[in-house]
Structure formats: structure tokens, C-alpha cells
C-alpha positions in Angstrom: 0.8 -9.4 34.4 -1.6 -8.9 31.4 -1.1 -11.4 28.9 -3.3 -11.5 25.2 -3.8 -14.5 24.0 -4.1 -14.0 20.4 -5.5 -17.2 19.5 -8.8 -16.5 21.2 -9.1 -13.4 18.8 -11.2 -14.5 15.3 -9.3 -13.7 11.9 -12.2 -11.6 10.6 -11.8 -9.1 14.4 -8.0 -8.8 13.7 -8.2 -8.0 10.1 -11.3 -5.5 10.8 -9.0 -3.8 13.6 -6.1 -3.2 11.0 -8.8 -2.1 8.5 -9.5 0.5 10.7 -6.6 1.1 11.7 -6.0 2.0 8.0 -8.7 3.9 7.4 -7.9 6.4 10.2 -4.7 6.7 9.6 -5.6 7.9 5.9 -8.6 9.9 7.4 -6.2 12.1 9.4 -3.7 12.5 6.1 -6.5 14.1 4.8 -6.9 16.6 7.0 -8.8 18.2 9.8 -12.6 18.6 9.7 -13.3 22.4 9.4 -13.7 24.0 13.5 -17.2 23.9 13.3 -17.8 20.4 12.3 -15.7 19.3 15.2 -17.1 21.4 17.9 -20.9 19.7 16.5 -19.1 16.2 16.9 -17.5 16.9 20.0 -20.7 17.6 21.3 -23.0 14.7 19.8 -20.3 12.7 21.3 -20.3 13.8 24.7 -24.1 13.8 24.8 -24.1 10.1 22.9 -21.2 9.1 25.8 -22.8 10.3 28.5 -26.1 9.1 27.8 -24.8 5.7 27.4 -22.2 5.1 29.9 -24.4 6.3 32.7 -27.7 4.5 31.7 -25.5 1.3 31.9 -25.2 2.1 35.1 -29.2 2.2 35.3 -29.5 6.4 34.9 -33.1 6.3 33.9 -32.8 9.8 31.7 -34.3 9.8 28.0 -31.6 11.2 25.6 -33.3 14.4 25.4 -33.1 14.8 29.2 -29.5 13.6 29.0 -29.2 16.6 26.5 -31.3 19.3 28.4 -29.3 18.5 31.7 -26.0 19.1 29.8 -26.8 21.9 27.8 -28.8 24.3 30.3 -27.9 22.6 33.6 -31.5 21.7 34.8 -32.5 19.1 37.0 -35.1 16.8 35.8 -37.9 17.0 38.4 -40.1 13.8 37.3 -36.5 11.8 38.0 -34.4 11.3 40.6 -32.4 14.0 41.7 -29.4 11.6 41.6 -29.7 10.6 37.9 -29.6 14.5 36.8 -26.1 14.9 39.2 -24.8 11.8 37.4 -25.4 13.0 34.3 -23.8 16.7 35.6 -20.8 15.0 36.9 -19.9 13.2 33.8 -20.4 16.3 31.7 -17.6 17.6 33.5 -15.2 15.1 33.9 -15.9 14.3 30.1 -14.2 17.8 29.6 -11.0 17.3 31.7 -10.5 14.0 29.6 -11.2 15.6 26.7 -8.2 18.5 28.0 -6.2 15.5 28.9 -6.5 13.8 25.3 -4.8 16.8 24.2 -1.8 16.5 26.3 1.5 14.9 25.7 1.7 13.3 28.8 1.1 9.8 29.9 -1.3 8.4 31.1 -1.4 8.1 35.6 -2.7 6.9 38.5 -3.5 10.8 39.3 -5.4 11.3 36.4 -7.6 8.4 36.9 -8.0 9.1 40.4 -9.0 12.7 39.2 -11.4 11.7 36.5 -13.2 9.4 39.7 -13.3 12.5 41.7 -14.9 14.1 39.0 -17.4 11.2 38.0 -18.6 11.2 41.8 -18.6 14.7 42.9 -18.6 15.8 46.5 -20.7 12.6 47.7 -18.5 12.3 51.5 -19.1 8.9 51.6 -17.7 7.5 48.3 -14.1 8.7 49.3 -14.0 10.4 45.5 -10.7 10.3 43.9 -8.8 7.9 46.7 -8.9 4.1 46.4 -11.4 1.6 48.5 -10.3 0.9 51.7 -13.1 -1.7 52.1 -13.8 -5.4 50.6 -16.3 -5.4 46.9 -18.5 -7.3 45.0 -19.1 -7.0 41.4 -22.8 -7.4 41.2 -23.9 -10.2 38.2 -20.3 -11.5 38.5 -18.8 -14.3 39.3 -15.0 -12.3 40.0 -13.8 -11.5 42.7 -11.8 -8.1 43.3 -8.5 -7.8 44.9 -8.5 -6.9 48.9 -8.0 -3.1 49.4 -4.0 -3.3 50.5 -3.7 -4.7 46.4 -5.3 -2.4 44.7 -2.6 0.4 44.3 -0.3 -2.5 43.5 -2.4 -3.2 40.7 -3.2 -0.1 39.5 0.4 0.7 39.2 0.6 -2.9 37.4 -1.8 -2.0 35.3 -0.2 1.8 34.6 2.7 0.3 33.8 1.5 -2.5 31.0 -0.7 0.2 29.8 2.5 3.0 29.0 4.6 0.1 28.1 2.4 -1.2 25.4 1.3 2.2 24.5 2.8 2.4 21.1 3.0 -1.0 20.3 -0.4 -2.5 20.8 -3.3 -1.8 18.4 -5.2 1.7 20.2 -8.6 -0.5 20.2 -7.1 -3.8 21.7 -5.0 -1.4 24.2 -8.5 0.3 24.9 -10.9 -2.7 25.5 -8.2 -4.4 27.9 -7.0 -1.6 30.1 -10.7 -0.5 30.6 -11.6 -3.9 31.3 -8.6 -4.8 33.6 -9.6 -1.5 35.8 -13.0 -2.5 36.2 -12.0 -5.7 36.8 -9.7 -3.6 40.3 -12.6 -2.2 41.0 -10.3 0.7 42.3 -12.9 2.7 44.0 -16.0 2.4 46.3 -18.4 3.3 43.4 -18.3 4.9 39.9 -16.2 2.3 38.4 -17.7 1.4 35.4 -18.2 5.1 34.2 -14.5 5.9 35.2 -13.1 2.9 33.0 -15.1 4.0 30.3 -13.7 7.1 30.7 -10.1 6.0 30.8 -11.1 3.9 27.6 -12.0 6.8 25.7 -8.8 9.0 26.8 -6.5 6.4 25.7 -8.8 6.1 21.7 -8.2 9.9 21.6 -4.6 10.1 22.8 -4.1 7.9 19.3 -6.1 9.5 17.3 -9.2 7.5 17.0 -12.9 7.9 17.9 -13.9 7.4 21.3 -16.4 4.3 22.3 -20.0 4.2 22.9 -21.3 1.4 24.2 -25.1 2.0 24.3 -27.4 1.3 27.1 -29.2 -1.4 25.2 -25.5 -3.5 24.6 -25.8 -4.2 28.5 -26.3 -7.5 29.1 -23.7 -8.0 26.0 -21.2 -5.8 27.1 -21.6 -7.6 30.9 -20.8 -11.1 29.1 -18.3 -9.7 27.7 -16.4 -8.3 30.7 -17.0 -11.9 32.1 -15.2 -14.0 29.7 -12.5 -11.3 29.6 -12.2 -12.0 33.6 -10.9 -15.4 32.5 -8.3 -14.1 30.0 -10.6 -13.8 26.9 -10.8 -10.2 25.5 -12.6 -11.1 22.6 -15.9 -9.8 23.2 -14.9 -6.9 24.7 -12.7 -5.9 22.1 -15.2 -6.8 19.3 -17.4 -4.0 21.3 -15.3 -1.9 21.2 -14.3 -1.8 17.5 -17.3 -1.6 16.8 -18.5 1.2 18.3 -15.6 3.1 17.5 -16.4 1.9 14.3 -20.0 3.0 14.1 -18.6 6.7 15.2 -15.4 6.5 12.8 -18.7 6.7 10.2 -19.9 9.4 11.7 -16.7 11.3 10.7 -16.6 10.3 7.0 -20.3 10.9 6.3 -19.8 14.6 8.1 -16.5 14.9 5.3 -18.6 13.4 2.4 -20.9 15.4 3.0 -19.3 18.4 2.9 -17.2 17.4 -0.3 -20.5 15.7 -1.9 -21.6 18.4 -4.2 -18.1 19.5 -5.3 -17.2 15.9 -6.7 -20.6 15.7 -8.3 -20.0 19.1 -9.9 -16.9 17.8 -11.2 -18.0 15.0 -12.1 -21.1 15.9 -14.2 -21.1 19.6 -14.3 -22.6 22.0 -12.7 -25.7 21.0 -14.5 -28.2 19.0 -12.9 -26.3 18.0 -10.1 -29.1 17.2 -7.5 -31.4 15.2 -10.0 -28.4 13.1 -11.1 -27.1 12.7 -7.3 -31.0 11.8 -6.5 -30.8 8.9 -9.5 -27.7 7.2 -8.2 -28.5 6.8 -4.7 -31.9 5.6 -6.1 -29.6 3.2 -7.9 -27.7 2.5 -4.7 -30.4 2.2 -2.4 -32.3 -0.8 -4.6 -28.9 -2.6 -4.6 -28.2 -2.5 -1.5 -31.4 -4.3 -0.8 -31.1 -7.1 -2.8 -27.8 -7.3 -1.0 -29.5 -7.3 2.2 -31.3 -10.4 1.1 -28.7 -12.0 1.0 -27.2 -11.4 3.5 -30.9 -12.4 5.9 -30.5 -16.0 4.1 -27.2 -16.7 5.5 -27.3 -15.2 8.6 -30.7 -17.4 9.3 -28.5 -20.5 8.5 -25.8 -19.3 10.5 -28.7 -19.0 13.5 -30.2 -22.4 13.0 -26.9 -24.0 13.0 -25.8 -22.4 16.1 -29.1 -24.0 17.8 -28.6 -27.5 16.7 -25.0 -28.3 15.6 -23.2 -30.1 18.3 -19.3 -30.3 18.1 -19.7 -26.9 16.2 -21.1 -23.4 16.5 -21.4 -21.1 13.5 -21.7 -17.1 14.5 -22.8 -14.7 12.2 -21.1 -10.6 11.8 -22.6 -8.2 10.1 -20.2 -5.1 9.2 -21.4 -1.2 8.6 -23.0 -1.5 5.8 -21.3 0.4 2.7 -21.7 4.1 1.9 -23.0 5.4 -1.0 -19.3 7.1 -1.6 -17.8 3.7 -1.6 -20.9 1.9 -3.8 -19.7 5.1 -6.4 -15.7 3.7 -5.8 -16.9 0.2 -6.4 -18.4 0.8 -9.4 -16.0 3.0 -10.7 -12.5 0.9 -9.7 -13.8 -1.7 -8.5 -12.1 -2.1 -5.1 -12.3 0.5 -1.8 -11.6 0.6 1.7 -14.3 -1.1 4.0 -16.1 -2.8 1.7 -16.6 -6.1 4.3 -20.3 -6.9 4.1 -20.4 -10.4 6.5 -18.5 -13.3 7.5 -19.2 -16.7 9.2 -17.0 -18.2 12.1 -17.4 -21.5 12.8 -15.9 -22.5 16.3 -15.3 -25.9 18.1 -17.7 -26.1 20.8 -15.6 -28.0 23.7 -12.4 -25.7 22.9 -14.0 -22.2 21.9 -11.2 -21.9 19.5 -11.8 -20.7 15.7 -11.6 -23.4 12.9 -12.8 -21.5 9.9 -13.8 -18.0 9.3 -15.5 -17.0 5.9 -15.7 -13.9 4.4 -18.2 -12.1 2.3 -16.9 -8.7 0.9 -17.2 -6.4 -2.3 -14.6 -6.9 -5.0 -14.3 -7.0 -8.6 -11.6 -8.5 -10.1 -10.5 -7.3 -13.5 -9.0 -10.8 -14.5 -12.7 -12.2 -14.2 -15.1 -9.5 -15.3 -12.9 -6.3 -17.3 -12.1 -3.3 -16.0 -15.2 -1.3 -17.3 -17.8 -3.5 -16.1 -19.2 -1.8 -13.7 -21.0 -4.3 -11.8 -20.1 -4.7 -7.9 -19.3 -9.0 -7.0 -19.6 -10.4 -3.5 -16.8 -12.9 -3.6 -16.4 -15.1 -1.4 -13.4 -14.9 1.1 -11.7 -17.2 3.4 -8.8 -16.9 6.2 -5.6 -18.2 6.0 -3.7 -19.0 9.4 -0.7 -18.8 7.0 -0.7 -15.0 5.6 -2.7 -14.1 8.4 -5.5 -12.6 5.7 -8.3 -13.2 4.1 -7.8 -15.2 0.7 -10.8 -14.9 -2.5 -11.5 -18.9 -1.7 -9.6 -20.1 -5.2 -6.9 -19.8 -3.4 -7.1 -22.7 -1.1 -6.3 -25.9 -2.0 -9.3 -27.3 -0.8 -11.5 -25.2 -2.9 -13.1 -27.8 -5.0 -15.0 -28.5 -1.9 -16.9 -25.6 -1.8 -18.9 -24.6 -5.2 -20.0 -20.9 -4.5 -17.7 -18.4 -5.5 -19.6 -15.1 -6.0 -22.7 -13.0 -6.2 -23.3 -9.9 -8.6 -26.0 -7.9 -10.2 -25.7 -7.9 -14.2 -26.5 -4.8 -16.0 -30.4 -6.2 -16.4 -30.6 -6.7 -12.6 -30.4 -10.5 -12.7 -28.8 -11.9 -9.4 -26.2 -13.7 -10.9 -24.5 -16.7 -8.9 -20.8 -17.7 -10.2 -20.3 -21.5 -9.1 -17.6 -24.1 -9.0 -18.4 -27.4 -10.9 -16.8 -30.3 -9.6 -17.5 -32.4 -13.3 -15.9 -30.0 -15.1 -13.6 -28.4 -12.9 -14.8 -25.0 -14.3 -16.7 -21.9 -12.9 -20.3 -21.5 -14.5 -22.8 -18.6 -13.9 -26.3 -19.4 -13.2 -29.2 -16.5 -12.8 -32.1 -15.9 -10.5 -31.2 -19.2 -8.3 -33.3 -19.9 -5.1 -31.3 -17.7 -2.2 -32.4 -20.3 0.1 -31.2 -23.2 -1.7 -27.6 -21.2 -2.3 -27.5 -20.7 1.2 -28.0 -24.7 1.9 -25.5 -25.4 -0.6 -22.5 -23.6 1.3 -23.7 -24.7 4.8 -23.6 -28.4 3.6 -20.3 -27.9 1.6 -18.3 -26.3 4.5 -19.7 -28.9 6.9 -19.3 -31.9 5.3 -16.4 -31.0 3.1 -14.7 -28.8 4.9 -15.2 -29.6 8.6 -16.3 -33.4 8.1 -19.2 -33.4 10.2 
């Protein structure tokens, strides 16, 4: 039976899985994108998809073939002739699960088996659509898959969990382990890997979100990451995922921002000037955002180092999408919006693999500290807590005198501006234009020594 061991899943993965979550479900609230819009996204994804999923397989087609093959139906003469019928055969199996995403119905054996069918074509000697009746290896792994009288047994296992869990389970969690669990069967003779990718994608539509890409160049990643999930860890694989359906997800706002853009800006300023003013504050938010950036280098270099030398520990670095310029406009204005994580820090125990401190860097003013019409934009500092199962602005521990950064901002004269906790006074001071590097030392040495007692 599939089991999920939630303590192998960092803090910072499940809150950015409920943040998206969130987002989503508010995204479809809104509204439908207008018919055209969708039929353009529809197709970038497919092409995108397709692409991907086949060139993991080692399909050596440029995007632009990928495209040309799909669009007019050509075969690429300077390839093989087998790379432009893998890329025909996904094409159309990539519109039955589309069909299928549509349905009410849930998910089976038969569709699976005819998505495979699909995904091969009329090859006669990979038995499209019916289960292996011979022994497999996985090539690169170190698993092992079930004898050919246990795979329907599993399938059906797997069917089961998967309609079972169906409305319970988070849609990207439910996505990355059923996709992972089939390839891990290894139902059929060939065409696996592009099969569970499709039946990854049908069950992110069926709830509503975007479907996965994981790209060609993720390979050896995403291969690590089906490995460890072989032993029961689905971390990896789930990160993937979110991410990717992350990454699209954007692709979905920026297409509605777009389109509402001009409107709010007309609103907002009048119908006067609107592109010059629009052209000034992305100016603005552009030369931010790169000073933020900076940041963001010195730490993850840290995070790198340590990683390579620290024994009893590792320290991994995430980066998260970086912010719109919507949401830079929200900050400024409110001082708080949706997806507004910038990076966070895990710190693992080597020997056990298990998570002892996640930190948190995100965007948030708080009106107690700096007013509500100061429209600067902080980067606090965050930290989980096993306890609310969230992330915490890092006063809020009890141990916080241990750590003495507690923000970055840009003031109004474009000083970086570090807010710090002084242990002598027991009082938070401001200090501008520090050394980035030296800031960064500071908090590497504080959580190590103070916090982890290295």
C-alpha cells in the first residue's frame, strides 16, 4: 500500500503547496481566461509537454522541430524517423487526455492502458495498450519491477489509492506519487515514462491546476528524484513537480495581468500618460528587484559552501518565482500579497536526512514596525514552527535573541537598510549600506552555533 511519510517533506514544500493551492483556487473565482487565450495556452502547453517529456526520453528534436512536427505533421528528415513518430504519437494522445480532463469520470486501468496505446502507436512488438508479459529493468536504477503476473495486481492497487485519495490529498502530492508509483510498475514493455507523465498531468487537470513540465534539461534531477522516491521519499519528486506547475501557474496570471494591465493603470492614473507612467514603475521595479537579487547570490553562496564542508549538517538553498511586477505594485501599496516567498534555507541532519530548521526569506511589511503609508517593501526574516505548522516572522521564537538579523528594506533614498537584534540592549537597531557578505556570515554563524550548536 502507498504510504506518505510526511516527515520527509520540508516545512517550506508543504507551505508552498498550500500557497498554491490558494492561489488557484482564487484564480479560478476569478474567472475564465477569455476562449482565445486558452486555446494559445493549450497549445504552448502541449508543444512545451511534448517537447519535454519525450526528449527525457532522449527525442533529439529542437523545440522548433517539436513544433513543426505537431503543427503541419512533417517528418524531420535530418533526424530519425522514430523521434518525429514519437513526437506524432504524443500529440495525439495529449488530446485524448486533454478530452479525458474534461470528464467526470475516474480515473482507470482502461484509460491508462489507452493513453499507452496511444503513446506507442501501431509498433507490433511493444504490445501497445496491454501490460508486459516479460521480466524489466529500469535502466540507471537500482529498483527492481514487479514480475509480469503482479503487475495488474498493482495497477489495480495503485487505481484504487489513487480514487481513494482523490479528494483528500493535495492534487500536486497526489500527482508526483501516482506518476511515480506507475513508473515505478513499469506496466508496459516501453513508453512508460511518457505514459506516467501523462497520467500525471490528467490527474493536475481533473483538479483544476496546471499540468507539469518537467524539462529535458531537469533529467538527471528528476532521475534522482524517482530514485529516493523508490525507497519511500517523495520529496524530490514532489518538489518537481510543484514547481513546474508552479512556473506554468505564472504563465496564467501574467496572460490575465496582462490583459487587465492597462485598464488598472487607466484607473489608476487616468487615461493620461498611461504607458510613460507604466514604463517609470517597472523601471522602478526592475532596479529593486536587483538589489534584491544580491541578496539573495550572498546567501545562497553560503548555503553552497556550507553544504561542501559542514559535516553533521547540510544547508540547501530554494529559490521561489521571483515576484511580478503586479505583486511588487500590491506590496507597495498594502504591504502584503499572495506569493511573495523570495528564499529559504533548510538545514538537514546528515546521517538521518531529516529537516531540523527551515528559514524563510519573504516580502512583508508590517504596519506595527514601519506605518501603513510607507511604502517601502521589508524582507523579514521567517522561520518554521513544527507547532502551528507555519512559518513564524522570527520574533516569535523564543530563541530569537540568538539570531540578530531580522530584516532587509530599501528606504526612500535607496539605502539598503539592515534591521538587527542587539543582544546588549535587547533592542532592534537599523544600520545602512552594511557589507552583504559580512551579513550573510553573521546569520550562518548565529544559526550554527546558536541555534544548531555546532
Amino acid at each position: 500500500m502507498i504510504t506518505i511519510d510526511q516527515s520527509l517533506l520540508s516545512p517550506d514544500l508543504i507551505q508552498r503547496l498550500d500557497n498554491l493551492h490558494s492561489e488557484i483556487t482564487k484564480f479560478r473565482q476569478e474567472g475564465e481566461l477569455d476562449q482565445l487565450s486558452k486555446e494559445k495556452l493549450r497549445d504552448y502547453f502541449r508543444t512545451q509537454h511534448i517537447f519535454h517529456s519525450a526528449g527525457i526520453e532522449g527525442n533529439r528534436l529542437t523545440l522548433q522541430e517539436t513544433m513543426l512536427v505537431l503543427k503541419e505533421g512533417v517528418t524531420i528528415s535530418e533526424k530519425s524517423i522514430q523521434d518525429s513518430i514519437e513526437v506524432k504519437n504524443l500529440g495525439i494522445a495529449f488530446d485524448f487526455f486533454y478530452e479525458l480532463a474534461q470528464e467526470g469520470t475516474p480515473i482507470s486501468e482502461n484509460y491508462i492502458k489507452q493513453l499507452h496505446q496511444l503513446v506507442v502507436g501501431n509498433d507490433p512488438y511493444l504490445n501497445a495498450g496491454n501490460y508486459r508479459n516479460v521480466g524489466v529493468v529500469i535502466t540507471g536504477s537500482e529498483h527492481t519491477p514487479p514480475e509480469p503476473f503482479e503487475v495488474p495486481f498493482k495497477m489495480q492497487e495503485l487505481m484504487d489509492w489513487l480514487n481513494e485519495n482523490f479528494d483528500e490529498e493535495n492534487p500536486i502530492v497526489l500527482a508526483a506519487v501516482a506518476h511515480h508509483e506507475m513508473a515505478k510498475i513499469h506496466p508496459f514493455a516501453d513508453g512508460n515514462g511518457r505514459t506516467a507523465r501523462l497520467l500525471l498531468n490528467l490527474i493536475l487537470l481533473k483538479k483544476g491546476y496546471p499540468i507539469c513540465s518537467i524539462k529535458r534539461t531537469e533529467r538527471p534531477r528528476y532521475y534522482e528524484a524517482m530514485s529516493e522516491a523508490d525507497s519511500g521519499n517523495y520529496h524530490q519528486i514532489i518538489e518537481m513537480v510543484a514547481e513546474s506547475s508552479a512556473e506554468l501557474f505564472a504563465v496564467y496570471v501574467r496572460i490575465r495581468e496582462e490583459t487587465n494591465r492597462k485598464t488598472q493603470f487607466a484607473k489608476k492614473w487616468g487615461n493620461k500618460d498611461i504607458e510613460n507612467r507604466l514604463r517609470k514603475e517597472k523601471g522602478r521595479f526592475e532596479i529593486w528587484q536587483n538589489r534584491m537579487n544580491q541578496i539573495k547570490l550572498e546567501f545562497r553562496q553560503f548555503a553552497n559552501l556550507l553544504s561542501e564542508n559542514l559535516e553533521t549538517y547540510s544547508a540547501t538553498f530554494y529559490e521561489y518565482p521571483p515576484l511580478t511586477f503586479e505583486t511588487f505594485q500590491e506590496l507597495v501599496e498594502q504591504g502584503s500579497a499572495n506569493n511573495t516567498f523570495f528564499f529559504s534555507i533548510r538545514f538537514y541532519q546528515r546521517e538521518t536526512k531529516k529537516i531540523v530548521q527551515t528559514f524563510l526569506f519573504r516580502f512583508f511589511r508590517d504596519h506595527n514596525k514601519f506605518g501603513i503609508d510607507n511604502p517601502i517593501v521589508p524582507l523579514e526574516l521567517n522561520c518554521f514552527n513544527p507547532e502551528t505548522k507555519n512559518f513564524l516572522v522570527i520574533e516569535r521564537f523564543t530563541w530569537a535573541d540568538r539570531i540578530q538579523l531580522r530584516a532587509f528594506y530599501f528606504n526612500q533614498s535607496n539605502d539598503l537598510v539592515i534591521r538587527k537584534y542587539n543582544r546588549s540592549t535587547k533592542t532592534i537597531n537599523e544600520e545602512i549600506n552594511l557589507n552583504l557578505y559580512k551579513v550573510a556570515e553573521t546569520f550562518f554563524d548565529d544559526v550554527l552555533a546558536n541555534v544548531l550548536g555546532v
